[in-house]
MARTOR-735468 format. One line per 5 residues: number of its first residue (from 1); their letters; for each residue x, y, z of N, C-alpha, C. Coordinates in pm, 1 decimal. Last residue first. Layout:
REM residues N
NUM> a> X/Y/Z/X/Y/Z/X/Y/Z | ...
//
This chain:
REM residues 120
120> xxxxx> 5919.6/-2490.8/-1398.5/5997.8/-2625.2/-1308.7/6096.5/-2552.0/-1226.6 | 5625.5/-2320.1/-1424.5/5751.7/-2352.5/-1491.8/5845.2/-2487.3/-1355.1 | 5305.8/-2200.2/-1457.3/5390.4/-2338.8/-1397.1/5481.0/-2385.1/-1474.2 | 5186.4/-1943.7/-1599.5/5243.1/-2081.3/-1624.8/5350.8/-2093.3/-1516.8 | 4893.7/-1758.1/-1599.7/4970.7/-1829.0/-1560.4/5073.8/-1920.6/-1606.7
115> xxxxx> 4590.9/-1532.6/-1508.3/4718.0/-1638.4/-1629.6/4820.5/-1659.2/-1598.7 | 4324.9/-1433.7/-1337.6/4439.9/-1483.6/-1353.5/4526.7/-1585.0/-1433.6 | 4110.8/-1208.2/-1330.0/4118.9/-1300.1/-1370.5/4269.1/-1344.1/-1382.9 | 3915.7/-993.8/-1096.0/4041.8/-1082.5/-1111.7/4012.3/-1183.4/-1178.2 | 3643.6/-797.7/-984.0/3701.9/-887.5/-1131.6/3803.5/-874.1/-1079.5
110> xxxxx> 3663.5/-578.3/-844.1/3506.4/-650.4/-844.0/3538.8/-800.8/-965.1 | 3815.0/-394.1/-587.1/3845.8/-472.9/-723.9/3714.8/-544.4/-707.9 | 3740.4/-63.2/-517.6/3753.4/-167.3/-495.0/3768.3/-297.2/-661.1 | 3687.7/204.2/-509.7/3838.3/205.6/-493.8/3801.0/29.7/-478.9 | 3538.5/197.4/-815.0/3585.8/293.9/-689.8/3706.6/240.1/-629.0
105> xxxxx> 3612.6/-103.1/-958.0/3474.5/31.2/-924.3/3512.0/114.9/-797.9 | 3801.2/-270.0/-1123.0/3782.1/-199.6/-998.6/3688.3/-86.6/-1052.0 | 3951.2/-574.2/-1238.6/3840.0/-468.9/-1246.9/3805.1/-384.8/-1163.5 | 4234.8/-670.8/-1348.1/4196.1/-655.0/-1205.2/4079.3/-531.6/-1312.9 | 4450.1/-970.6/-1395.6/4412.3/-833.2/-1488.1/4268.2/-838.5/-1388.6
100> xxxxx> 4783.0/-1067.3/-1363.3/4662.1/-1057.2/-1287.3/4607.9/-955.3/-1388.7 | 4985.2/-1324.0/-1449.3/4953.8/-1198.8/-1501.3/4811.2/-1189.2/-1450.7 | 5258.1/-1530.0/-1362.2/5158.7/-1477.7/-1371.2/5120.2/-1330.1/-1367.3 | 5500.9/-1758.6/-1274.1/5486.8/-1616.0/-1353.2/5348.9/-1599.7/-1373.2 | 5693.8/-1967.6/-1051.6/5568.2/-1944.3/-1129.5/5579.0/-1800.5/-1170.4
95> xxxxx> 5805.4/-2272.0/-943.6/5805.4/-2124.9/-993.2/5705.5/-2090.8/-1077.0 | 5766.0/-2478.4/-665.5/5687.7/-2408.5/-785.2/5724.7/-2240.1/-838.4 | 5787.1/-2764.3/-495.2/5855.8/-2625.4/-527.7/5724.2/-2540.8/-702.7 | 5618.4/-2959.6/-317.6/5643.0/-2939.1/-428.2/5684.7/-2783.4/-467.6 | 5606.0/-3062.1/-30.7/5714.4/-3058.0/-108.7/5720.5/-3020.3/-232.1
90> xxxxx> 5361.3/-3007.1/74.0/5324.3/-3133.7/13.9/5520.9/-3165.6/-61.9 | 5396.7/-2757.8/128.1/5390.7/-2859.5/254.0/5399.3/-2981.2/189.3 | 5563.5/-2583.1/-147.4/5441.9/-2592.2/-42.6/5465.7/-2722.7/31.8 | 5783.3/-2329.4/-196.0/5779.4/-2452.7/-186.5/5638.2/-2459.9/-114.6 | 5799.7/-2066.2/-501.4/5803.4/-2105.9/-345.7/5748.8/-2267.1/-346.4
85> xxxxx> 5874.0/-1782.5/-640.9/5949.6/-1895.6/-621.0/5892.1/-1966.9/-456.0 | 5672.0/-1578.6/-875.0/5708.5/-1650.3/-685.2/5784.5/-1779.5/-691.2 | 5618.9/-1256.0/-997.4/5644.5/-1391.3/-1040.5/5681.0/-1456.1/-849.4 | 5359.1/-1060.2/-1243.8/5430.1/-1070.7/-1097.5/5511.9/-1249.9/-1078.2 | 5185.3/-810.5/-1346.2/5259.3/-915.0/-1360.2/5362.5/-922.8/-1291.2
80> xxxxx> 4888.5/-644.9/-1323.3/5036.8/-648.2/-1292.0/5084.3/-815.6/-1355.0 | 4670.0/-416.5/-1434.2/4722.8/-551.6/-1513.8/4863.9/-555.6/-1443.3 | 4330.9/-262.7/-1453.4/4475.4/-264.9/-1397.2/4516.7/-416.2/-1407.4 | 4044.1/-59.3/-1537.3/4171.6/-203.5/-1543.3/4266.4/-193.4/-1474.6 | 3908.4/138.0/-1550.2/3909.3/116.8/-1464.8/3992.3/-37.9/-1489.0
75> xxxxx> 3871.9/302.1/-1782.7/3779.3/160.7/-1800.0/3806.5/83.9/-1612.1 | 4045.3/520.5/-1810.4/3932.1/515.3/-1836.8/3797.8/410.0/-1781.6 | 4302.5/365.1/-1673.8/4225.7/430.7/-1624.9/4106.4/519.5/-1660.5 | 4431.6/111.7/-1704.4/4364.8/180.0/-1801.3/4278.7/276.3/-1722.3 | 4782.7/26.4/-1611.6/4630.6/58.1/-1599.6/4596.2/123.1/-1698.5
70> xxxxx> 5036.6/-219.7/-1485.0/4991.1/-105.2/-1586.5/4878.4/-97.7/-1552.1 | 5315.1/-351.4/-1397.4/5190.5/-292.7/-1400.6/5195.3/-226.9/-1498.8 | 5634.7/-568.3/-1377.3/5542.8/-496.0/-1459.0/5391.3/-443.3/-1419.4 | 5701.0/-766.8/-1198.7/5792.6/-736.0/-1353.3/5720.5/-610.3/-1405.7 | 5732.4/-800.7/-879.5/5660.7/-773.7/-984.6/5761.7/-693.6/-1091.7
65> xxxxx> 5814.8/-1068.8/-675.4/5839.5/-977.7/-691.5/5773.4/-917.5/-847.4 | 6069.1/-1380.3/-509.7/5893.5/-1303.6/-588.6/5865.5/-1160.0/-611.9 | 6142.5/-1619.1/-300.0/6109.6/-1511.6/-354.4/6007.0/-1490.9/-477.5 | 6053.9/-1838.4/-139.3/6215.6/-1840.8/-129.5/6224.6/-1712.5/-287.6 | 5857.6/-1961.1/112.6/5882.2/-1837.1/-14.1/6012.6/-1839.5/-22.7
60> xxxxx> 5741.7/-2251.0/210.0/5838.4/-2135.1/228.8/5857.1/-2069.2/55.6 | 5499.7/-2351.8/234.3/5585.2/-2380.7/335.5/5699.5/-2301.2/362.6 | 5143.9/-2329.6/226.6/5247.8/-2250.5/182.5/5345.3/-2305.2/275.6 | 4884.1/-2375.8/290.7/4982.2/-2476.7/196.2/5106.5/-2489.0/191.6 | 4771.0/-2145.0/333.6/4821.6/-2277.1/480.0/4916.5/-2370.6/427.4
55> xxxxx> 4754.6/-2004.8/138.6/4873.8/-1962.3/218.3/4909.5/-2073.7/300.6 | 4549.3/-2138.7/33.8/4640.1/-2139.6/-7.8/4758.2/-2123.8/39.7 | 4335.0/-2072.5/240.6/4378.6/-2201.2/217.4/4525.3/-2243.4/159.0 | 4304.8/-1823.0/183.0/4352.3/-1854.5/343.3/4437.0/-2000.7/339.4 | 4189.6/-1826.7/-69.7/4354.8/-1732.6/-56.4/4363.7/-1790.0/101.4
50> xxxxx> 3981.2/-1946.7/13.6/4043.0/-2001.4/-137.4/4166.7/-1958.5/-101.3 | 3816.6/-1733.6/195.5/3860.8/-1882.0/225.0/3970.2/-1955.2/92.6 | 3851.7/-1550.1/13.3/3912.1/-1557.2/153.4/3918.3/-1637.3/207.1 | 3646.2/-1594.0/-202.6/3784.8/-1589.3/-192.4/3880.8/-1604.4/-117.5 | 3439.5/-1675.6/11.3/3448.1/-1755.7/-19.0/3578.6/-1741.2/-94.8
45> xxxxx> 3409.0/-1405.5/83.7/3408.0/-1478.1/193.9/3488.9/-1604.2/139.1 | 3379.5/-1231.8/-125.3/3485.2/-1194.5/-92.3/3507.1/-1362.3/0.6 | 3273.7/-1416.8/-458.6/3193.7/-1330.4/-347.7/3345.2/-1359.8/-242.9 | 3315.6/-1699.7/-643.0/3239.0/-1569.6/-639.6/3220.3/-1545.9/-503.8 | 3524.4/-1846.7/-842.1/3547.1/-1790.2/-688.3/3440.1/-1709.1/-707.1
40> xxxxx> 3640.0/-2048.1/-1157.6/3555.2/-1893.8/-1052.3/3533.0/-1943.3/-946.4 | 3931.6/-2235.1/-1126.1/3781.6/-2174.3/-1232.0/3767.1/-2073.6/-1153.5 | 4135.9/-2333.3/-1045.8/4064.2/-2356.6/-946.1/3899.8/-2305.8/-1046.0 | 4355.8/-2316.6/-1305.0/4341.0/-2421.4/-1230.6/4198.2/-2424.9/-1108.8 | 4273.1/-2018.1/-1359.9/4329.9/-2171.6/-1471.3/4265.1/-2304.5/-1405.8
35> xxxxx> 4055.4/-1874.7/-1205.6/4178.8/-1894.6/-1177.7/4167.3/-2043.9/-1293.6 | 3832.3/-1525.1/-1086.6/3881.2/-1645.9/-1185.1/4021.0/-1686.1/-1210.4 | 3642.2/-1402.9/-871.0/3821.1/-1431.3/-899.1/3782.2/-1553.3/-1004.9 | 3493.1/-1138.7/-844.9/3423.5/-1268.6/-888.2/3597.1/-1303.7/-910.9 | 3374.9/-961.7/-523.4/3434.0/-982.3/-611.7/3406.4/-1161.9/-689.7
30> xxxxx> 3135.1/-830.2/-354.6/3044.9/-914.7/-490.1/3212.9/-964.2/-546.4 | 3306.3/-691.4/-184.4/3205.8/-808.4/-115.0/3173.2/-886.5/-260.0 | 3585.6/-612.3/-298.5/3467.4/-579.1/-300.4/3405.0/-697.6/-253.7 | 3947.4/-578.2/-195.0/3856.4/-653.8/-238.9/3672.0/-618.3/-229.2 | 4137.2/-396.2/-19.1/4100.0/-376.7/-230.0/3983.0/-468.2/-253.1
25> xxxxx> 4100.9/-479.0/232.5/4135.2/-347.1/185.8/4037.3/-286.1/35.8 | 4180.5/-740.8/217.7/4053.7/-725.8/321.1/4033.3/-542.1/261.1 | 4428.8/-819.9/100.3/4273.7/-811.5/27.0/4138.5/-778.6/80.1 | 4577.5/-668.7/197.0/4580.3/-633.8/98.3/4400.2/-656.6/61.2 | 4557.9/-858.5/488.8/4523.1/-725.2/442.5/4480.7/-674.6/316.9
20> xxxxx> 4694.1/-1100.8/301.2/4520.4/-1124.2/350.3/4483.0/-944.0/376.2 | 4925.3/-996.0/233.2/4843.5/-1065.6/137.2/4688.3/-1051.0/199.6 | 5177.6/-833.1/347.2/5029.1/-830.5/395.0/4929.7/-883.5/301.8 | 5428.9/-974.1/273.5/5399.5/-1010.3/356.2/5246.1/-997.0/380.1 | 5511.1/-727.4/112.1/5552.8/-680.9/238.7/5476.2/-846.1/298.6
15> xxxxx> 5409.1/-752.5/-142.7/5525.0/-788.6/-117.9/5612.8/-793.8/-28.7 | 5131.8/-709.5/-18.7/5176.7/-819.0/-82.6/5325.2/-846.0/-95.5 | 5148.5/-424.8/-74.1/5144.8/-439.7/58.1/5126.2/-645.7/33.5 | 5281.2/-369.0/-352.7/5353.3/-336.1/-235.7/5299.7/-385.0/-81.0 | 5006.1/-413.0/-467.2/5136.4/-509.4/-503.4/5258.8/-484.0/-390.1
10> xxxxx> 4879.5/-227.3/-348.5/4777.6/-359.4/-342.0/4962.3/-415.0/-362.5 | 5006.6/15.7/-449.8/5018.4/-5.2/-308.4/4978.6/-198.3/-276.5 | 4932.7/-32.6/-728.8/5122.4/-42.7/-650.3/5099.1/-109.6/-513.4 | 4691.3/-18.7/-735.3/4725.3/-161.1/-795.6/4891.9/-127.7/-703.2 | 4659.9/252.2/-654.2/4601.0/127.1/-566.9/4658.9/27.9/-606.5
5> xxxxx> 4780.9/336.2/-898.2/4853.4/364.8/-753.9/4756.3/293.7/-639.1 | 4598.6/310.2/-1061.8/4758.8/238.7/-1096.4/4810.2/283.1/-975.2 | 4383.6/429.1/-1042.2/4401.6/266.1/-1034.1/4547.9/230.8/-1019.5 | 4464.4/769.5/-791.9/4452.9/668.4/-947.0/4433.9/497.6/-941.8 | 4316.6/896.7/-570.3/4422.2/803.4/-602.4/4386.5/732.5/-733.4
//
């Protein structure tokens, strides 16, 4: 399976709802997540706590959906861009657009770094 057809499925089983799958799947024990707002995440346990947290936040998706992939499949990259309309518990709505750019060694991601902007 190519990067760019793990990165679909990874974005397809996310758009189905399976976020924590997705990552129990694609994610490597050593991954290192880097985020604008939260900095680095190192190692799966401690992502999984970061992404568990996040979802608890979560109050309602009101949509979302990806503009774009791509891969380098020499170097092993992969780059989706993806956008979410959703409200969290605290009431604050948030649209958002972001661009994931993903490192993978075999079939697992070992690098996420994430860009972003928080639109109104």
């Amino acid at each position: 399976m190519s990067y760019l057809e793990k990165e679909q499925e990874l974005q397809s089983m996310v758009g189905q709802g399976q976020m924590l799958e997705a990552f129990e799947k694609f994610y490597a024990e050593n991954v290192v997540m880097e985020e604008p707002m939260s900095g680095r995440t190192e190692g799966k346990k401690a992502n999984w706590e970061r992404e568990t947290q996040w979802m608890e936040n979560l109050a309602e998706m009101h949509g979302g959906g990806v503009t774009g992939i791509t891969s380098n499949e020499d170097d092993g990259i992969t780059m989706s861009e993806t956008w979410m309309d959703a409200t969290f518990k605290d009431g604050n709505r948030v649209k958002m657009e972001e661009v994931s750019v993903k490192k993978w060694e075999g079939d697992q991601i070992v690098h996420e770094r994430f860009y972003y902007n928080l639109g109104g």
